[in-house]
Each structure stands twice: as structure tokens, then as C-alpha cells.
C-alpha positions as CSV (number, residue, x, y, z in Angstrom):
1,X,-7.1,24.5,-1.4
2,X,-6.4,21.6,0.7
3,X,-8.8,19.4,-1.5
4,X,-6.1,19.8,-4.0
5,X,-4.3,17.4,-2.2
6,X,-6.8,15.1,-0.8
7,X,-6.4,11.1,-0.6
8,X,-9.9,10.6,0.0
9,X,-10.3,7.1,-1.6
10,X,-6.7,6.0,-2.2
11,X,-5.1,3.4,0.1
12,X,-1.1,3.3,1.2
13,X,0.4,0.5,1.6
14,X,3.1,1.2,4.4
15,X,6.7,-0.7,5.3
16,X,8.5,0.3,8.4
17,X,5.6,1.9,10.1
18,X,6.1,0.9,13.3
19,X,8.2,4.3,14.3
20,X,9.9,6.9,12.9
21,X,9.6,8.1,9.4
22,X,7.1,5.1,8.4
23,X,4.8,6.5,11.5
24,X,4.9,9.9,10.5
25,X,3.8,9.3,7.2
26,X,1.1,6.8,8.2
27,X,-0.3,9.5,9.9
28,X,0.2,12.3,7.2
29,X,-1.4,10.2,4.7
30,X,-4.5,9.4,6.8
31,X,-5.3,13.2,7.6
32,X,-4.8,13.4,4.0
33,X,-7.7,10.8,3.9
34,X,-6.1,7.9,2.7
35,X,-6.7,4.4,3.7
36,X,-3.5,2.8,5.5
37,X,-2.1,-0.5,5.9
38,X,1.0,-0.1,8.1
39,X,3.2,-3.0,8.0
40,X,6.3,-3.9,10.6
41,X,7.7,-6.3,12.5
42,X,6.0,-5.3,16.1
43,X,2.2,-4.6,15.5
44,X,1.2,-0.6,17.2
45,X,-2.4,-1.1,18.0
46,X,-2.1,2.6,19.3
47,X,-1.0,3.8,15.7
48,X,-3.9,1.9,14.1
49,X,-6.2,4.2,16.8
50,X,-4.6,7.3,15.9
51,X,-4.6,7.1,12.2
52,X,-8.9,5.6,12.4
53,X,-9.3,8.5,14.9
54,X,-8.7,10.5,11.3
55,X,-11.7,9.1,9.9
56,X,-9.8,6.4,7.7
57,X,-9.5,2.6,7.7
58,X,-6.7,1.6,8.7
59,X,-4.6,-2.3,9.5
60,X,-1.4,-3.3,11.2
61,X,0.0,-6.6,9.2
62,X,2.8,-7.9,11.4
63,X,5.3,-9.2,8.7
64,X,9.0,-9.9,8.4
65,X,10.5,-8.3,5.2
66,X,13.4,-10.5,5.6
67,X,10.6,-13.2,4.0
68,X,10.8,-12.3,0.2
69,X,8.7,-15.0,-1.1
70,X,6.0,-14.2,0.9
71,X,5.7,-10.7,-0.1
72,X,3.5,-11.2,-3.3
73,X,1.1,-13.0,-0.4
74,X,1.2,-9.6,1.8
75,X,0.4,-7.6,-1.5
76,X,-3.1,-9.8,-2.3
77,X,-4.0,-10.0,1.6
78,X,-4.1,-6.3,1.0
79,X,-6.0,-5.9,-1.9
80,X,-8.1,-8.6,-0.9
81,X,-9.2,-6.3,2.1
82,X,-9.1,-3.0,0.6
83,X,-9.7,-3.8,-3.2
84,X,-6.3,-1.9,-4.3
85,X,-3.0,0.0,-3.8
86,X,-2.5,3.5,-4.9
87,X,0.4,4.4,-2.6
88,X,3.5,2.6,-1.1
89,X,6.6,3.7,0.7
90,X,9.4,0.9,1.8
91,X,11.1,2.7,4.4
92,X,12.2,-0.4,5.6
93,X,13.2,-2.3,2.3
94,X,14.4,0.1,0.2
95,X,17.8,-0.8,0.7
96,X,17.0,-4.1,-1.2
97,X,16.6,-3.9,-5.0
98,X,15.2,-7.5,-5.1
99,X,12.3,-6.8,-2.8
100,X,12.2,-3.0,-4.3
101,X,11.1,-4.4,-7.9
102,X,8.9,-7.0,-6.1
103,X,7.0,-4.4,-4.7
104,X,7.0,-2.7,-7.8
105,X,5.7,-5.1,-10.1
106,X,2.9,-6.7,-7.7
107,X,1.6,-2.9,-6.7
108,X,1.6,-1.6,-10.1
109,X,2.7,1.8,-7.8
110,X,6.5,3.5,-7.5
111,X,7.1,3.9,-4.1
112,X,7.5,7.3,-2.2
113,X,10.9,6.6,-0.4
């Protein structure tokens, strides 16, 4: 049943991930088997441990949302790496409509949050 649900292949691009909600769901998506780039202000080596533990890749970008230009250079670093983006959730810009349709139109994805 749980293969139902599997991420097995897809890779979630993470804001906020340095606690909380963002951390949670890092870890979620992982033992779901997605590939997960966390990104926050303070990178968690420990978090990148826990969610490679899973069996998944996994990267810590340390990036300031506050820098809106720069978040179409964030978006290619990642596909650069890991080729695309299925998945995103902005827990920590979500409360900015500016850098919401950013991340919209240079992800091709809607986010989760």
C-alpha cells in the first residue's frame, strides 16, 4: 500500500527547513523516498545526516530569502545538481506573494504550504 505513495525519484525543494514544520517535512518526504534540498538561513549538517540515513540524497543551501533576485540562481543551482524539481514547500516565504510566484514560475511546481 505504501508504494502508493512513494517519492522514489522525485526531489523537494525545501524553504524553512532548518526547524520546525520545514524539518518535519524534510524528513517525511525523505522516508517517502524523495530527494531533498533543505534550504535556511543556518545550515543543519545533522538534518542532512538524518534525512541520507533514509536512503535519499539530500543538500543544505544556506540562503537568505530576504535576497529575491537571487532566487532564480537558488532554483538552477538545484536543478543543476539534481536535474529537476517536483516538490516545493516555502514555509518560510509564503507570506510573500512576490517571491511565492517566483518560485512558482522558475519550479514549474505549486507549493505544498
Amino acid at each position: 500500500m505504501l508504494d502508493l505513495f512513494s517519492l522514489k525519484g522525485k526531489v523537494a525543494l525545501l524553504t524553512g527547513a532548518s526547524r520546525g514544520l520545514g524539518k518535519a517535512m524534510a524528513l517525511g518526504l525523505a522516508s517517502a523516498g524523495a530527494d531533498v534540498v533543505m534550504v535556511g538561513r543556518t545550515p543543519d549538517q545533522d538534518l542532512v545526516d538524518q534525512v541520507c540515513a533514509l536512503g535519499v540524497r539530500a543538500k543544505f543551501l544556506a540562503f537568505d530569502l530576504m535576497n529575491v533576485t537571487a532566487i532564480a540562481e537558488l532554483v538552477k543551482s538545484v536543478h543543476d545538481e539534481f536535474g529537476h524539481i517536483d516538490i516545493w514547500s516555502t514555509t518560510r516565504v509564503c507570506k510573500n506573494a512576490t517571491k511565492l510566484s517566483i518560485f512558482q514560475r522558475l519550479t514549474g511546481t505549486m507549493s505544498l504550504t
